[in-house]
C-alpha positions in Angstrom: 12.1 -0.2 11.1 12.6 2.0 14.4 10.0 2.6 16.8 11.0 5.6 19.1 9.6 5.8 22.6 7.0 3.6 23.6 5.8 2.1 20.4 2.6 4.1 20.6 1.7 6.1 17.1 0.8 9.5 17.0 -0.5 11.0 13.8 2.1 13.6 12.8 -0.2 15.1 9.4 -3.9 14.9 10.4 -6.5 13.7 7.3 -9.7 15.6 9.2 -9.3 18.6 7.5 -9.0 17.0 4.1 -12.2 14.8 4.6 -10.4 11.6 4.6 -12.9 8.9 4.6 -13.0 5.7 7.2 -10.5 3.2 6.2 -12.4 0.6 8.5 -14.7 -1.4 5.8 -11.9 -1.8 3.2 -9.6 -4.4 5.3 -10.9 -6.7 4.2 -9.7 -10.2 2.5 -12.9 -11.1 1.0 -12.7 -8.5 -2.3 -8.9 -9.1 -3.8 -7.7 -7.5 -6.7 -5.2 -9.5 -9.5 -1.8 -8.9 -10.3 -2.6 -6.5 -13.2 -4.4 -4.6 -11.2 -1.9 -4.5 -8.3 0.7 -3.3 -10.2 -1.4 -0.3 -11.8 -2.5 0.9 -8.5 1.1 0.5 -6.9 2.9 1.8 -10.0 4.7 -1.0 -9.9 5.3 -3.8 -13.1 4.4 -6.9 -13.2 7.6 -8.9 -12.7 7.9 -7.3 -9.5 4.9 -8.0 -8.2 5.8 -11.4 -9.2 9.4 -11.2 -7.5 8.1 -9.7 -4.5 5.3 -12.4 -3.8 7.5 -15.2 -4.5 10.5 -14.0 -2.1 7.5 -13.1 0.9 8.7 -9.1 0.7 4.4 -8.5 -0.2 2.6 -11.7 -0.1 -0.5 -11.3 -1.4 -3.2 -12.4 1.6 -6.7 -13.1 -0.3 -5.7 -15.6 -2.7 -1.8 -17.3 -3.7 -1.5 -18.8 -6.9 -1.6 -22.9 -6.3 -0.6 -23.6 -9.5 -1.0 -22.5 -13.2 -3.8 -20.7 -14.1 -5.0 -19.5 -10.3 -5.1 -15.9 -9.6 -3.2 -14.2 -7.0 -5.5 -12.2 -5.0 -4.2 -9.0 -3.1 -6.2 -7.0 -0.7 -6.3 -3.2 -0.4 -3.9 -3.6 2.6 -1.5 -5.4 0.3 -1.7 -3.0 -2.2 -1.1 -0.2 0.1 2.6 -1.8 1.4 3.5 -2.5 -2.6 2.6 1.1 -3.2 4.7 2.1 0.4 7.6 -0.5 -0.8 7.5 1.0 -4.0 8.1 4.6 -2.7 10.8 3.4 -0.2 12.9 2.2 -3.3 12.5 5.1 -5.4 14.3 6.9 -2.8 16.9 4.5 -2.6 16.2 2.3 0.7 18.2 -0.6 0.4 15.7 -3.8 0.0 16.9 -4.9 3.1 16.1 -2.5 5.1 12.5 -2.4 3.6 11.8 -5.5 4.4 12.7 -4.7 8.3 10.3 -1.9 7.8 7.1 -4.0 5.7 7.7 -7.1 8.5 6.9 -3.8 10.9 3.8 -2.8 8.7 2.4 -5.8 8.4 0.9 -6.7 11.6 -0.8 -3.0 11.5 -4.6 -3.0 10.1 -5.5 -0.8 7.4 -6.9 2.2 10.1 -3.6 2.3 11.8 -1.7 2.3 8.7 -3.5 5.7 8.0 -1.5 7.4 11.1 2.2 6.1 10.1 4.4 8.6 8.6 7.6 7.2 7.7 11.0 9.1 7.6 14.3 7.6 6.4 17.9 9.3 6.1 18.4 6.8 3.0 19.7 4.2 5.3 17.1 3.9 8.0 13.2 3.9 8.0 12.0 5.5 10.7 7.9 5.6 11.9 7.9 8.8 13.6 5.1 9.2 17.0 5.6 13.0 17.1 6.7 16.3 16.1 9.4 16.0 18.1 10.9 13.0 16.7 10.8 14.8 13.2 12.7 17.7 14.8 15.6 15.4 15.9 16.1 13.5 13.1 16.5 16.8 11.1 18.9 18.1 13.3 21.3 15.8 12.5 21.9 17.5 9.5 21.1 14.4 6.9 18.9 14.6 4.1 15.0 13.0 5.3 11.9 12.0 3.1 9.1 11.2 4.1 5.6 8.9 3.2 2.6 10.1 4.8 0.5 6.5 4.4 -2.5 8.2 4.7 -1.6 10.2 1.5 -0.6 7.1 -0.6 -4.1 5.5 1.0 -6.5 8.2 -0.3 -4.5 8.1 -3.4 -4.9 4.1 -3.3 -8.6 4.4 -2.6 -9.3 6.6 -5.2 -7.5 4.4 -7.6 -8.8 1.4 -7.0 -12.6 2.4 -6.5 -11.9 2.4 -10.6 -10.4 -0.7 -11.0 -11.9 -4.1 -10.7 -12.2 -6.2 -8.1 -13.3 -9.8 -7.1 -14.7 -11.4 -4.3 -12.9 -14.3 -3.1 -16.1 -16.2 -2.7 -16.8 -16.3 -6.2 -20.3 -14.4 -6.4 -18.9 -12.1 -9.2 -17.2 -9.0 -9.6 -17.0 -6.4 -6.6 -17.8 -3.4 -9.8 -20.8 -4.3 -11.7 -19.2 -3.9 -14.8 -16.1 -6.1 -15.9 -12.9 -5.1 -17.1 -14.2 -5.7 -20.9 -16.9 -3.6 -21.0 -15.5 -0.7 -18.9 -12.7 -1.0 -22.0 -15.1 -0.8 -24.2 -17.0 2.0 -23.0 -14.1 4.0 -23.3 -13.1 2.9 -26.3 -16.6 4.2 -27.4 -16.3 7.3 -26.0 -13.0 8.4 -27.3 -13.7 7.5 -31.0 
């Protein structure tokens, strides 16, 4: 991952005029959400959620599994990298170089993850603090994509206010309704 300048992070593509709502309440690790439902909201399957928690690329930071039977537990932050990692590899970052650029992502809160864009040339992942920095990696003439976080957030927000969730305390489901009779319901509704 290469920081340019000072470190600091400016927003390159700002969320106000799109209504983004205030990431501040869900970084949390008290609500997790299971490996199933991980991988549905990061578009991801199951064996690499697996793969990825057992080799440390996306540990998930609620709840590891401590044996057979015990739940793995992610957190909306976790789920937001798996979605970020995810992208990264469809455009073909090598692994290697996204895990440089999620050992960079993961010391950032959820609210700061909101402001990173990141750039890569294929090879490189870059977290771009201006306009500027945009315009010079352009001119050198190489293909660049991009991730807005923010955009994979709202998308992750809206996904997952749909999907259940736990608290790690135990107290019951985050949703009032469970995963069986949400099923149900639309099983209901489609016959």
């Amino acid at each position: 991952m290469s920081d340019h300048h000072d470190g600091s992070q400016g927003q390159l593509f700002s969320d106000a005029a799109v209504g983004a709502p205030s990431y501040d309440d869900m970084d949390t690790d008290v609500v997790g959400y299971r490996g199933p439902t991980a991988c549905s909201a990061a578009g991801i399957t199951y064996r690499q959620l697996d793969y990825w928690a057992r080799t440390g690329l996306v540990a998930p930071s609620v709840r590891t599994a401590t044996g057979s039977g015990t739940q793995r537990l992610y957190s909306f932050r976790d789920i937001l990298v798996l979605k970020v990692v995810k992208r990264l590899l469809d455009t073909g970052v090598s692994l290697q170089n996204i895990r440089k650029a999620v050992d960079h992502l993961r010391t950032r809160g959820v609210k700061e993850l909101s402001h990173i864009t990141l750039l890569s040339d294929g090879a490189t992942v870059y977290e771009c603090t201006s306009a500027e920095e945009v315009v010079d990696l352009l001119a050198g003439g190489q293909g660049v994509f991009g991730i807005a976080v923010s955009g994979a957030l709202r998308e992750l927000s809206g996904e997952l206010a749909e999907l259940p969730a736990e608290r790690l305390d135990g107290s019951g489901p985050v949703n009032a309704d469970d995963e069986l009779s949400a099923r149900r319901r639309r099983r209901a509704a489609s016959a």
